[in-house]
C-alpha positions in Angstrom: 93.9 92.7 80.0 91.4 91.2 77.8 92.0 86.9 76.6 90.2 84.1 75.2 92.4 82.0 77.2 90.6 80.7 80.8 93.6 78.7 82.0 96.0 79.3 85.1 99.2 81.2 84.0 102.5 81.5 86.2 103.1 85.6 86.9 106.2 86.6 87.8 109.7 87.3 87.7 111.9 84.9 85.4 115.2 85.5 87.6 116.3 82.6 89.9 115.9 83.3 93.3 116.6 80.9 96.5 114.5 81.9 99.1 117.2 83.3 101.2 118.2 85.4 98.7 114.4 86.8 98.5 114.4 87.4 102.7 117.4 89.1 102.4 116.4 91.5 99.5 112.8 92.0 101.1 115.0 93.1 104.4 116.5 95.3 102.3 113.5 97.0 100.9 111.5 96.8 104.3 115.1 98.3 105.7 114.6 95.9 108.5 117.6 93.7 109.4 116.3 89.9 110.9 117.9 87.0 111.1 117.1 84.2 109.2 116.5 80.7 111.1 116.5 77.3 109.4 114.2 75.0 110.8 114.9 71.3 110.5 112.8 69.6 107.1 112.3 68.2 103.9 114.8 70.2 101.5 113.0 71.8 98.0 114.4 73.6 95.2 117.1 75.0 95.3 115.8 78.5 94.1 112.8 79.5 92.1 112.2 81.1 89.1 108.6 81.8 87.2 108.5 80.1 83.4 106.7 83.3 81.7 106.1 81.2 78.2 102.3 79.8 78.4 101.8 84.2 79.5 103.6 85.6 76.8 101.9 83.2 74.6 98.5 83.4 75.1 98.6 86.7 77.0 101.2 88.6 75.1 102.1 89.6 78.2 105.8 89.4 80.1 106.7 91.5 83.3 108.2 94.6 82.7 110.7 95.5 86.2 113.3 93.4 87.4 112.1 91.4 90.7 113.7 94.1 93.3 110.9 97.1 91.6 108.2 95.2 91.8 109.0 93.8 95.6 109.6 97.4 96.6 106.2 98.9 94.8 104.5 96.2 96.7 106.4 96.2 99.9 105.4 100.3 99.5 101.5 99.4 98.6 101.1 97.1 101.7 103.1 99.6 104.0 100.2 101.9 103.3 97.6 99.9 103.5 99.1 98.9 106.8 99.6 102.8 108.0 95.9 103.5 107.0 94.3 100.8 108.7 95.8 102.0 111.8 94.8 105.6 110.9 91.4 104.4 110.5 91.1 102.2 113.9 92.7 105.4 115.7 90.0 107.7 114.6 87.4 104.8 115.5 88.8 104.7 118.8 88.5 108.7 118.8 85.0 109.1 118.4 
């Protein structure tokens, strides 16, 4: 993607999300069922949500999947990356 603009930009989804919501979809995805623990702390936001203005603005650019696609195609990515690494240190061991 080619811009004039040299400034940070927020990228991401636009739907509100609390952060138990997002452990529970990523569970989903990874179909891994864990249990979620609260640890005593300072409370934040209540949920969280990316304001996509300042990219479509100067990028012209907006996500195009809802949040769920794009956790699952990088859930997916990393899964691989994860299964060839151990591919690769098993043949190291092998030789």
């Amino acid at each position: 993607m080619d811009s004039d603009f040299g400034g940070p930009v927020n990228v991401g989804s636009d739907e509100m999300v609390t952060i138990n919501a997002l452990a529970e979809l990523i569970m989903q995805i990874a179909d891994k069922k864990l249990s979620i623990r609260h640890v005593p702390g300072p409370l934040g936001v209540r949920g969280r949500n990316s304001d996509n203005r300042l990219t479509r603005n100067k990028l012209g650019w907006a996500p195009s999947q809802p949040l769920r696609e794009g956790l699952k195609k990088t859930y997916e990515w990393i899964e691989g990356q994860v299964e060839d690494a151990r591919r690769d240190s098993t043949i190291a061991v092998a030789v």
